[in-house]
Structures are given as C-alpha cells and as structure tokens.
N, C-alpha and C positions, 0 to 999 in steps of 0.2 A: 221523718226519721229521727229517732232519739240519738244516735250514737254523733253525739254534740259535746265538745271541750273545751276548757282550756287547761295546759299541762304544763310543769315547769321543768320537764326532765326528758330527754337531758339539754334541753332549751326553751326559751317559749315557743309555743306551739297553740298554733287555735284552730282546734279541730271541726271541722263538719260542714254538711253541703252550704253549698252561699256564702263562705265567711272569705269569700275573693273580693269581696266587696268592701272586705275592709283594711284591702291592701293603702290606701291611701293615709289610714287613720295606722298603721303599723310603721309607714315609714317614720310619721313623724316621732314612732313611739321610740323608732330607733336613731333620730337624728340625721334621716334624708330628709333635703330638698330638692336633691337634683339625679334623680336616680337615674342606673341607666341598665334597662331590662338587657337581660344575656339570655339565649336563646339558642335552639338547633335549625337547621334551615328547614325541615320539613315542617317546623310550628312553625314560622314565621307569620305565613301569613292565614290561618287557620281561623276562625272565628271564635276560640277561649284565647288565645292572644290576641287580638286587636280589640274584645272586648276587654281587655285588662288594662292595653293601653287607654282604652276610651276612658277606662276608674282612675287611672291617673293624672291622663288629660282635663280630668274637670275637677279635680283636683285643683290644677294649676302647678302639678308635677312634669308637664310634656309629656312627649311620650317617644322618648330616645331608647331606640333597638340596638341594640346588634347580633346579628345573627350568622355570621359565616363561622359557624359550629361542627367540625364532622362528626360522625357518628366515635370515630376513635377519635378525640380533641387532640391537639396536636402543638406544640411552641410555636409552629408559626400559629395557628387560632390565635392562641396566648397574646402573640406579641400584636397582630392586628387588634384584637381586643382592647388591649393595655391602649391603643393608640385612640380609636375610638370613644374609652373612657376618660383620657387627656383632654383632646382635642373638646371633646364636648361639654369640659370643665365639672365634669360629677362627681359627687360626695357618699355616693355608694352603688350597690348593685342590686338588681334584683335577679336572682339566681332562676328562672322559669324552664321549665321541662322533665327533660326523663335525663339520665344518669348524664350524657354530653352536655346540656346546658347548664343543669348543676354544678358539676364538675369544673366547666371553666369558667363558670362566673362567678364562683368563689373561688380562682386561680389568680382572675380579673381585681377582684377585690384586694383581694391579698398584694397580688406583683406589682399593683398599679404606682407605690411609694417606696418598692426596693430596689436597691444600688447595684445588688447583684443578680447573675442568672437563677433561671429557675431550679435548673439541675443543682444547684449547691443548697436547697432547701429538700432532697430527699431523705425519705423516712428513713437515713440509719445513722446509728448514735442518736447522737441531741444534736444533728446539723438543723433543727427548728430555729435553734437556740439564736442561729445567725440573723435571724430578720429583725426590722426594726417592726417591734409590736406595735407600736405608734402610731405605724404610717400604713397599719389594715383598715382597709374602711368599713364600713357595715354593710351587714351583706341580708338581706330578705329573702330565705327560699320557698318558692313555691312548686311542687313537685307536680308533674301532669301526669304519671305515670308511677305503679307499685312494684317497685322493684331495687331499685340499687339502695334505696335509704340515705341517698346523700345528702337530701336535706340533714340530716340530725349527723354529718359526719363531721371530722377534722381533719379531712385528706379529701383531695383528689387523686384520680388517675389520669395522667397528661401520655402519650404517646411521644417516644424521640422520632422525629421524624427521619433520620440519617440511620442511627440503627434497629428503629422498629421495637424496639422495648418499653413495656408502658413502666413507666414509674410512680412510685404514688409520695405525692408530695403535702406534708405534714405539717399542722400548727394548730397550737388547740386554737385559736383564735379565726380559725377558718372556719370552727363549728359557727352558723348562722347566729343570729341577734335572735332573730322571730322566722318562723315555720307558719306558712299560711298550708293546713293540709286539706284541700276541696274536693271532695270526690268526684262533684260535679264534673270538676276538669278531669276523671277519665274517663269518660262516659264515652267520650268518639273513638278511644284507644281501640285500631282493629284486632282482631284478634289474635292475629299471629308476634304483635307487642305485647298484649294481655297476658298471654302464653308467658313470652320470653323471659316478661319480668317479672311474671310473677312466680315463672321456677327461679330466679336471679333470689328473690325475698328465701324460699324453701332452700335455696343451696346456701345462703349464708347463714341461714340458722342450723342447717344442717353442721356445717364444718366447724361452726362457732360451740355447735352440744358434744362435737365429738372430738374439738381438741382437747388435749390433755393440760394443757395449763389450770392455773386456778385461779377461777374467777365465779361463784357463785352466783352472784345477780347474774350474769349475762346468762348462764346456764339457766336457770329460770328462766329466762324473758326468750331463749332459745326456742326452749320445749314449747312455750305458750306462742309462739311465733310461728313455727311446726304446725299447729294446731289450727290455726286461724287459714293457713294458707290450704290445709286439707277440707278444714268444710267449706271454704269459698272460693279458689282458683274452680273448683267444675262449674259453681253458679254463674259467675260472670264468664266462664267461658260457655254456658249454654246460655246463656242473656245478658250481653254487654251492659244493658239497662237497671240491672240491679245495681242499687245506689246502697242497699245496707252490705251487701256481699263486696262491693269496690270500697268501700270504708272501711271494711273489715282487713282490707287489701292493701291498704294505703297504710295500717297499724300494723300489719304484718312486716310490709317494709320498711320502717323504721325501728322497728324490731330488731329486726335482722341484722341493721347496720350498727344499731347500739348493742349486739350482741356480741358482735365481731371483734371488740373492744379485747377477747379472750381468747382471738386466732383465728384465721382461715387455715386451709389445707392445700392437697394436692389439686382437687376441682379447679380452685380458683389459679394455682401456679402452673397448670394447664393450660385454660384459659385464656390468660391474659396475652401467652405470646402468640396463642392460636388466632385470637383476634386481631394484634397487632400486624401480622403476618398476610391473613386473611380476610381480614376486617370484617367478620363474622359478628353476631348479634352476640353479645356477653352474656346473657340469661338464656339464649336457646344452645350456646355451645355448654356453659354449667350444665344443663338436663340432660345432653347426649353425654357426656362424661362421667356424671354418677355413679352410675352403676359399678364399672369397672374400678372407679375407688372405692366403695364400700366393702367389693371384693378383697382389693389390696388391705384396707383399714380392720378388716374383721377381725383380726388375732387378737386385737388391741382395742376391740370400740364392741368386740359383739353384746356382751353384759348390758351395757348403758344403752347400746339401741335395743335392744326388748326393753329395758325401762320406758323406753322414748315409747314403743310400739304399744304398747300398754297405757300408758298414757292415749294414746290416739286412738285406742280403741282398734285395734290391731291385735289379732293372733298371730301365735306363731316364735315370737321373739323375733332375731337378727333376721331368719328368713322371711318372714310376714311382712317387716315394714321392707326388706330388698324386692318383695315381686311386688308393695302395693306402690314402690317408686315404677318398678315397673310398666305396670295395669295406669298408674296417672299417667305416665308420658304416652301410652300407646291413647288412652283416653282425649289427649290434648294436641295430640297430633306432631310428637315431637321426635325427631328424627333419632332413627335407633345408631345411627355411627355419622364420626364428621365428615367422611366423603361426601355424606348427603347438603353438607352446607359448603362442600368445594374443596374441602384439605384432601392435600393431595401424601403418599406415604413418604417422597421424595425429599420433604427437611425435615427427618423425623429425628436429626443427628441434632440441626440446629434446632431445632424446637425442644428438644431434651435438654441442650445444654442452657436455654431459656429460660426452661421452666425450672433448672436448678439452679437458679440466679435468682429467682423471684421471690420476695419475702414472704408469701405466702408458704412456703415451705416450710418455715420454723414452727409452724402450728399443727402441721398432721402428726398425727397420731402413729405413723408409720414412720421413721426414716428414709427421707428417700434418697436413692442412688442411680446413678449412671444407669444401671439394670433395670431398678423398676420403673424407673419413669418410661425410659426406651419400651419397655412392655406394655405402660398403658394407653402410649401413645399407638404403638402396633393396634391393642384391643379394641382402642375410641376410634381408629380411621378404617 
C-alpha cells in the first residue's frame, strides 16, 4: 500500500499500515518512559492490543493498561484512571482506541497534575486558561477506529454522571504529541462500528462545510473529507479487508475532527444528549438524525451543498446530495429513526432542553429554538 506518511498537521502523525510498531521509538520521541495505555473494555483484551502491549513490553516500556472505559466515558472513569496513572507512577499516556479511549486518555493525561475538578476546564470562555499547562503529560494517540478524529483533537467528551450531560472539555495542549495512524488496527472493526464511525467522520465534515462561521482551511479539508468517506465507507463496508479503502477512512476522520475547528451544528447538539441519555452509539445516532437537519438547515446551506454535491459528483444540487445521504444510509444499514436504537418520544422535553445547552449549537447554520429542536426531535424518533 502506498498511502504511507509522515505529517505535521495539525500534529505529528505517522501514517500507514505497520507503523504500530514504532510505538516504542515514539514514546521516546515524546519523553515516555513509563506509559500507561488507556483503553475501552471491549479492546482490552483483543489481539491489536496485547500485541501493542507485547511492542512496548520489549521495549522495556511494561505494559501497564487500564481499561474500565465506557462507551460514554464518564468522571468516575476519569477519576479511577487518574488513580491508576498515579499509583503506577507514569509519565504519560497512550490514548489507544475508538472515540471512549481517546477521549479519556487524553483526560487522563491532562487531569492527572490538576488541583481542580474536571467540570471547571469546560470549553466556555477561556476556563482552559485555568490548568496548569505544566503539569499535562504527553499523551501518544493511536486510533483503532475511523471516525471521531480525536486523535488530532483538543477536547474531549466526558459524560456527567449525576446529570447525564456530555461536556467537552478543552486545552490546546490536549491535542496529542504524536498520532500513530495504522490501518492495520481497523481491520477487525465489525461492521456495525465501521458503519457508525464512519458516518461519525461524514457528519462532522458535514456540519463543519455547512456552518456559517469563517474559517477557509477547515472548509477545504471538509469538502475533501466528504469525498474520501463517499468513495470508501461502501468499500470497507462491502470488505472489512480493504486496507487502502480503511486508510482512506482513518484520513477522512481526522479530517473531520480538524475541520470542526469551524463548528458543528444541530446533528451533533442532538446527539450528544441522545447518547447521554440512551447510551446509543455517537456515529450511528449522527446518521439517523441527518436528514431531518439538512431539512431544518436548507434555507440557509442549500447554495453551498449543490457546491458540495458537485464536487461529489452528484446531481441535482441540495436535493441529489439529500437522497444520496439517503440511498448511503439505506446502503449501510443504518436505521431510518432513533426508536430503532431505543429513544423513546417520552423526554423529548428534556432532551430539547439538552440539546439547547449544548455547544454545538452556536455553529448551525439555522437558529435553533425551543420549536425547532422539539420538532426534530418529534422527526428523528
């Protein structure tokens, strides 16, 4: 396979099959000696993790885990993590997984030398401003999975466990040291993850081309993020075993997440308390919720998606790229409303007033209110 790198944007990054292998020569590049891999429980004990451990073990890195990870991460994770990383005396982290093990192992990284709680490091204003930058340690991500892009991120998403709201919690110094990106490691991904996160990469480039803010590059790397997930989400979803189609998969999702830099929308302010709530898969609830935002968003985004649709190779303008979101989720197997993934219509009060809480809001392209959200809540269940 040619599709082999290395990148300095917007971190180091070394891209392509096999370069897992030189997780041990990365630590040192970053100043571990005593890492300690963070993890989800379903990787734990999987056979691309323990062979990862076995590259650090000979090393003479050990091979200190922790993985009581949930799917929505959560401050207690947090705080058992932090403890693990203590107690086991480590000087940084290795971030290994799909969106939950990333997420809190660079939470892990970051929380493990601050005086305060986590909640007081949320993304509004400059509450960043409060940590001691000092006392982050270096954080190595290795992604198993194409979809959230948090390898290349500056935030996590942590869940409150007491009111169920995800928060996303902010520091540029969260963004990774080094990105080991291995295609290799999605190869076991089954399908219905494949799926997930790989509409998770298309919904955030999606809300990232169609906020109104301004930001040029990301709108670029949007369109071209768009593109890459249209000709290779059906490949690897008709053959897990395509290695250039999962690489193309893995650049899509970090794409996505460097794109985002320029706004999400209503999909994701959706979302997130849908999950929280539900504990629902993040990329397969974004793919049932689409639709009925692009609806909401059209007064205001139709122009620029026929650019987008044109680009893709798409007729039609706004309506061509609306049915081919369509025709891919019918194609991918992804459920047409969130009954089908358990949401029930019964907190569609509190889930409205969730999702107009949620930061993601400030980036749609539509205003949203009390009304429309309650409506596309009604639509998506």
């Amino acid at each position: 396979m040619k599709l082999f790198g290395n990148w300095s944007y917007p971190t180091t990054i070394k891209f392509g099959a096999g370069r897992i292998s030189e997780l041990a020569e990365a630590c040192a590049e970053a100043g571990i000696k005593k890492p300690l891999l963070v993890t989800d429980k379903g990787l734990a004990n999987l056979p691309i993790t323990q062979n990862t451990l076995d590259i650090l073990d000979a090393a003479g890195l050990g091979r200190a885990m922790f993985s009581e990870v949930d799917p929505n991460p959560s401050e207690i994770n947090l705080a058992a993590g932090i403890t693990a990383y203590k107690n086991g005396g480590h000087d940084g982290v290795i971030a290994f997984g799909g969106g939950s093990g990333l997420d809190l192992g660079k939470m892990v990284a970051f929380m493990a030398g601050q005086t305060r709680p986590v909640w007081d490091f949320e993304d509004i204003d400059d509450w960043w401003t409060r940590a001691d930058a000092n006392a982050i340690a270096p954080i190595i991500a290795v992604p198993t999975t194409a979809g959230t892009g948090s390898e290349v991120g500056r935030a996590s998403v942590i869940t409150d466990s007491v009111t169920h709201v995800k928060k996303i919690i902010f520091h540029p110094k969260v963004l990774p040291t080094i990105v080991i990106a291995d295609p290799e490691l999605t190869l076991g991904m089954p399908q219905i993850i494949t799926v997930g996160t790989g509409m998770d990469a298309f919904a955030h480039c999606l809300e990232a081309f169609s906020s109104p803010h301004y930001h040029p590059m990301s709108q670029g790397i949007a369109l071209e993020g768009m593109r890459l997930v249209k000709e290779n989400l059906p490949r690897v979803f008709a053959d897990g075993s395509d290695i250039e189609a999962r690489a193309h998969m893995m650049s899509a999702a970090m794409m996505g997440a460097t794109a985002f830099q320029k706004g999400l929308g209503a999909v994701h302010a959706l979302s997130h308390p849908i999950g929280a709530l539900y504990n629902t898969h993040h990329g397969m609830t974004n793919a049932v919720v689409i639709p009925p935002v692009l609806r909401l968003n059209r007064p205001a985004i139709e122009a620029q998606i026929g650019e987008a649709a044109a680009y893709l190779g798409l007729k039609g303008g706004f309506d061509g790229f609306y049915d081919y979101v369509l025709t891919l989720r019918e194609q991918l197997g992804v459920p047409d409303k969130l009954r089908d993934l358990g949401v029930a219509t019964n907190r569609i009060a509190e889930l409205t007033e969730m999702a107009l809480k949620d930061p993601s809001c400030g980036g749609n392209p539509v205003e949203l209110t009390t009304e429309n959200v309650t409506q596309l809540f009604n639509e998506c269940i």
